[in-house]
Backbone as CSV, one residue per row, in Angstrom:
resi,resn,N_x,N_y,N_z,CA_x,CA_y,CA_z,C_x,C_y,C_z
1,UNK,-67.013,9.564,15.724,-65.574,9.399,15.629,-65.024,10.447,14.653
2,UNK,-63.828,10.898,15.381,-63.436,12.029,14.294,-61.958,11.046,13.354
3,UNK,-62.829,11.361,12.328,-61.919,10.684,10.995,-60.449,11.443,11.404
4,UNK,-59.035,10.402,11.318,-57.663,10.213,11.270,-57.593,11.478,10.000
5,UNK,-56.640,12.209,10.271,-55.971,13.312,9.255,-55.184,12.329,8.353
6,UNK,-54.880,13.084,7.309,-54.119,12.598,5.655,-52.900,13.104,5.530
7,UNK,-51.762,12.657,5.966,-50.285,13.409,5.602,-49.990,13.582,3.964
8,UNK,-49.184,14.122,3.648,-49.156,14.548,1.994,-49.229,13.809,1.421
9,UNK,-49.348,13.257,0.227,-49.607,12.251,-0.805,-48.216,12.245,-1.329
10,UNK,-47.071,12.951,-1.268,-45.761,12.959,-1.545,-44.479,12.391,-0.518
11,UNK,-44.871,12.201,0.799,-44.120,11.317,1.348,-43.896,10.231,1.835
12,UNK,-42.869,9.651,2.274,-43.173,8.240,2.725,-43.846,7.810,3.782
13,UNK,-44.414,8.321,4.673,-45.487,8.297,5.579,-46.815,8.331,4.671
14,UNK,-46.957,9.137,3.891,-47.944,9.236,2.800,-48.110,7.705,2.212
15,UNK,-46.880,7.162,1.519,-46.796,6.181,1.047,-47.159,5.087,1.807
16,UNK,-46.795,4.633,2.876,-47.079,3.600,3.823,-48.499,3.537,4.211
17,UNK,-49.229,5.371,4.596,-50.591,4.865,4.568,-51.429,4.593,3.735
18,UNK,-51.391,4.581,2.180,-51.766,4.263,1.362,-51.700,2.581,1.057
19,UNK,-51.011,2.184,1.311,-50.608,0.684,1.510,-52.196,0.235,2.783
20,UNK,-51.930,0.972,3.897,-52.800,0.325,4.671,-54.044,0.632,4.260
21,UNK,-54.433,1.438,3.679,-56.002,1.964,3.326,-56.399,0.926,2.206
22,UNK,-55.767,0.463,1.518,-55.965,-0.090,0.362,-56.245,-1.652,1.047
23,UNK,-55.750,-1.886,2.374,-56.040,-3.092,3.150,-54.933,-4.159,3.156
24,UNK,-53.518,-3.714,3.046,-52.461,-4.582,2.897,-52.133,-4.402,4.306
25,UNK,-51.619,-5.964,4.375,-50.539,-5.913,5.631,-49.239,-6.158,5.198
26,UNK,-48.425,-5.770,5.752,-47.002,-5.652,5.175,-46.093,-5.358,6.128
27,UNK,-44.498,-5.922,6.031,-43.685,-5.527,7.158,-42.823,-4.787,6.801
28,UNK,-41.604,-4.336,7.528,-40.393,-3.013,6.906,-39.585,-3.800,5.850
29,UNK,-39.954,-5.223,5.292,-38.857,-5.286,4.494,-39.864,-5.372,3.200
30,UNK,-41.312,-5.288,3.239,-41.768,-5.593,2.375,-41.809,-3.665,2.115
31,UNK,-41.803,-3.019,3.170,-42.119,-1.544,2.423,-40.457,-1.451,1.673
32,UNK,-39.583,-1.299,2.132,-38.591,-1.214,2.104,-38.025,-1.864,0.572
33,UNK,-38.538,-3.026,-0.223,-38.224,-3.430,-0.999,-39.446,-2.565,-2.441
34,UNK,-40.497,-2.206,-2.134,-41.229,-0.937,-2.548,-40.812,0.485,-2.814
35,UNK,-40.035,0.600,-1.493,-40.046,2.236,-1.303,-38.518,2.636,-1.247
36,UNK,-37.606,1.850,-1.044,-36.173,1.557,-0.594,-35.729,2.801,0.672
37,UNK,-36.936,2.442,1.419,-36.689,3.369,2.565,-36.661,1.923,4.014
38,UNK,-35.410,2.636,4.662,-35.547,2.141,6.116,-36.270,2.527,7.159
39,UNK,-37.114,3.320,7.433,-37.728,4.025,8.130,-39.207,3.708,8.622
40,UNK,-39.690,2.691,8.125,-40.847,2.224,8.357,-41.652,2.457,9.781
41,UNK,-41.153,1.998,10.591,-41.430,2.311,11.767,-41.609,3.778,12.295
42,UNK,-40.753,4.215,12.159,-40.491,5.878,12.090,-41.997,6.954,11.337
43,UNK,-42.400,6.100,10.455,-43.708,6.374,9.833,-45.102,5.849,10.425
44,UNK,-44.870,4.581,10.449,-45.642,4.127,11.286,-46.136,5.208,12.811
45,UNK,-45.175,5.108,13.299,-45.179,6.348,14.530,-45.847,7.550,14.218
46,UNK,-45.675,8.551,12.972,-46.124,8.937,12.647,-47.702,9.483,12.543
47,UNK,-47.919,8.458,11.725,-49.484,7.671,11.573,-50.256,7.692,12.488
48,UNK,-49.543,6.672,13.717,-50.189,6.604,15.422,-50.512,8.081,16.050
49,UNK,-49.492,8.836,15.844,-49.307,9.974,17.095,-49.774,11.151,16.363
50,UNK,-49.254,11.223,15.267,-49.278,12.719,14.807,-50.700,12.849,14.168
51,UNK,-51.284,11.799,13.209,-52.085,11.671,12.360,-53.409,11.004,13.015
52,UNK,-53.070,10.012,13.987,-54.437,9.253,14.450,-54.880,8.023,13.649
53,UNK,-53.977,7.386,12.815,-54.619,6.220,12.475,-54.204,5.188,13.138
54,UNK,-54.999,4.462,13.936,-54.918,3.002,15.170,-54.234,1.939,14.310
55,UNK,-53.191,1.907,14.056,-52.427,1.032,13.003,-52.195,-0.515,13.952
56,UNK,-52.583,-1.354,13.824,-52.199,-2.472,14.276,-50.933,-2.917,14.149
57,UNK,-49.936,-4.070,14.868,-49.249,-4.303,14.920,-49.227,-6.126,15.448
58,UNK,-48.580,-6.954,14.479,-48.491,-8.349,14.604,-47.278,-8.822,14.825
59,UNK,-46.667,-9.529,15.925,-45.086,-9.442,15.932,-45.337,-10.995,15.052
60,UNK,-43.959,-11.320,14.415,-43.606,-12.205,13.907,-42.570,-12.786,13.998
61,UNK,-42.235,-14.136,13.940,-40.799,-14.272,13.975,-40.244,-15.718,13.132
62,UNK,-39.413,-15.415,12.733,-38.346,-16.322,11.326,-37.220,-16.454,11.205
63,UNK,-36.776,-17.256,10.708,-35.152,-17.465,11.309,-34.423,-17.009,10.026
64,UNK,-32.916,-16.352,10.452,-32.156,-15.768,9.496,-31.209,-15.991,8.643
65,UNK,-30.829,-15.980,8.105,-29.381,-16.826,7.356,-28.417,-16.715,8.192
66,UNK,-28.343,-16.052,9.181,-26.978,-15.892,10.422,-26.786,-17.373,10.687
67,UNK,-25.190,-17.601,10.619,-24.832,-18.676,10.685,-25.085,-19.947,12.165
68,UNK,-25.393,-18.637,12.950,-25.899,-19.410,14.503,-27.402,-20.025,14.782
69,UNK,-27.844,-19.537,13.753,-29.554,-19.963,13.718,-30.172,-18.917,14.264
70,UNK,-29.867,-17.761,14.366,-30.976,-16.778,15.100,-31.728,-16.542,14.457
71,UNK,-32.705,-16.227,15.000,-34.215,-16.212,14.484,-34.687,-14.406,14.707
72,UNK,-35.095,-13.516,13.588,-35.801,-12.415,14.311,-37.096,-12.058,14.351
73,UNK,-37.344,-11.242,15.019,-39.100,-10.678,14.994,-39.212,-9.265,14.777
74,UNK,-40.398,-9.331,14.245,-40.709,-8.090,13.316,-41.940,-7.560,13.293
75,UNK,-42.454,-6.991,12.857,-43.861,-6.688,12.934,-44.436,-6.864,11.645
76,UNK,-45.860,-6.759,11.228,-46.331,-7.077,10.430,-47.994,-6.059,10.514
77,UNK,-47.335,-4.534,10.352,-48.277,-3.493,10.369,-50.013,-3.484,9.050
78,UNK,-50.871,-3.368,9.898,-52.468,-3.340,9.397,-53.310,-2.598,9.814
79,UNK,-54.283,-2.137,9.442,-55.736,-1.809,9.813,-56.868,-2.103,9.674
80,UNK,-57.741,-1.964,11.294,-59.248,-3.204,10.815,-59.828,-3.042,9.714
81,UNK,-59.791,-3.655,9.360,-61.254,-3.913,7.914,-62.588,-3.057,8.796
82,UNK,-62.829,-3.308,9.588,-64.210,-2.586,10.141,-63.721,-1.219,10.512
83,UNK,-62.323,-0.906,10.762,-62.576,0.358,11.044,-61.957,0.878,9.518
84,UNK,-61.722,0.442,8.874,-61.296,1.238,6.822,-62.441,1.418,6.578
85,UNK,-64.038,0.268,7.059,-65.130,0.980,6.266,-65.425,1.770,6.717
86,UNK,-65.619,1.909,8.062,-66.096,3.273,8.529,-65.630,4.440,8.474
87,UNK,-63.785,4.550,8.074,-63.272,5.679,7.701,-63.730,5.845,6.447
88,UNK,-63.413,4.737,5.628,-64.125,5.244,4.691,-65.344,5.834,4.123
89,UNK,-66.359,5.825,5.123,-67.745,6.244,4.835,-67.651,7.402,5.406
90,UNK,-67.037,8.030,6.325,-66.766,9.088,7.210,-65.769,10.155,6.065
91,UNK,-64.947,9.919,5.857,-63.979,10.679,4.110,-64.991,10.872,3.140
92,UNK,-65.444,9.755,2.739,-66.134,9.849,1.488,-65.109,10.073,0.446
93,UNK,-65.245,10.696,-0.659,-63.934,10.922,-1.523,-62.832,10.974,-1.309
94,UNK,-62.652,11.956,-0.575,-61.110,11.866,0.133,-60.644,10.825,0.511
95,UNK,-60.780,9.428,0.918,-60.631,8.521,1.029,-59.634,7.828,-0.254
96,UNK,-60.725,7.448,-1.001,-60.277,7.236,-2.267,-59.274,8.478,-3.271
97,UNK,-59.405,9.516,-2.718,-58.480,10.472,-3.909,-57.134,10.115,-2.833
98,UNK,-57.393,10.363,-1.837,-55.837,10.071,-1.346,-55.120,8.999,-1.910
99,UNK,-55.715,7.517,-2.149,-55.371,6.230,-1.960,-54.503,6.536,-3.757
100,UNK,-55.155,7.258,-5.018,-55.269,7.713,-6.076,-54.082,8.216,-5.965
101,UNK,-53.816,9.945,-5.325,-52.825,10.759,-5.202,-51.499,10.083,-5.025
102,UNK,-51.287,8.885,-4.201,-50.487,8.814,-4.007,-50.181,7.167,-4.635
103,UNK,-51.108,6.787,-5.420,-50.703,6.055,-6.650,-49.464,6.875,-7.959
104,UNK,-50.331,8.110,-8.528,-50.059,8.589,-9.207,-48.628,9.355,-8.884
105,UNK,-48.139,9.734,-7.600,-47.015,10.115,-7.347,-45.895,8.813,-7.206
106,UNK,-46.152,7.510,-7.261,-45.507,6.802,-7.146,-45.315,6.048,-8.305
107,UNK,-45.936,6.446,-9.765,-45.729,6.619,-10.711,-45.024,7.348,-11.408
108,UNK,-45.006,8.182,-11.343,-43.684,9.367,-11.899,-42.659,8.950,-11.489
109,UNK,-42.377,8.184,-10.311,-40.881,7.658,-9.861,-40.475,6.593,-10.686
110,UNK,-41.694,6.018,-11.772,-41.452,4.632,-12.232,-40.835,5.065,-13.201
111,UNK,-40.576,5.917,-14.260,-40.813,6.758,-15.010,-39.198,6.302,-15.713
C-alpha cells in the first residue's frame, strides 16, 4: 500500500488531518469550534481526493433548537484504527512529526 501524502502542517486541511491521525472522531461543529473555520467538508474532500486518506464518514442526526422540531444530520468524520497502524508503520517518523508540526503551529495561534 502506498502510504496517503501529508498536506502542510500550516493549513486547515493540515489541521483536520491531524485530528484524525491522532484517532479523533469529530464533526464540522466540533472542528469549527477548534479552528473557527466553516469548511470542514471542503477539507475533508481534500484529504479523500487530492491526498488519499480513506476518511470515513458516520451520518448522524439530532434535533435543533428550530422552533418546528427539525432535526439535522451531519457527519461524524474518522479513520480505521487498523488502517492509522499500518500508516503508521509505513511513515515511520513522519507520522508522528506531522501529528507534532502541526501541534506546534496551532500553538503560536494560542499565543
Amino acid at each position: 500500500m502506498a502510504a496517503p501524502k501529508l498536506p502542510r502542517t500550516d493549513t486547515l486541511t493540515g489541521r483536520a488531518l491531524m485530528r484524525l491521525m491522532t484517532g479523533r472522531k469529530f464533526t464540522h461543529r466540533d472542528y469549527q469550534n477548534e479552528t473557527a473555520s466553516y469548511r470542514l467538508s471542503g477539507y475533508i474532500e481534500q484529504l479523500r481526493n487530492r491526498h488519499g486518506w480513506p476518511i470515513e464518514s458516520t451520518e448522524e442526526t439530532a434535533p435543533t433548537k428550530d422552533p418546528i422540531g427539525r432535526n439535522a444530520t451531519y457527519s461524524r468524520y474518522s479513520l480505521d484504527p487498523e488502517f492509522l497502524r499500518s500508516v503508521r508503520a509505513e511513515m515511520g517518523e513522519r507520522f508522528d512529526n506531522f501529528i507534532e508540526a502541526v501541534k506546534r503551529f496551532e500553538a503560536k495561534g494560542e499565543k
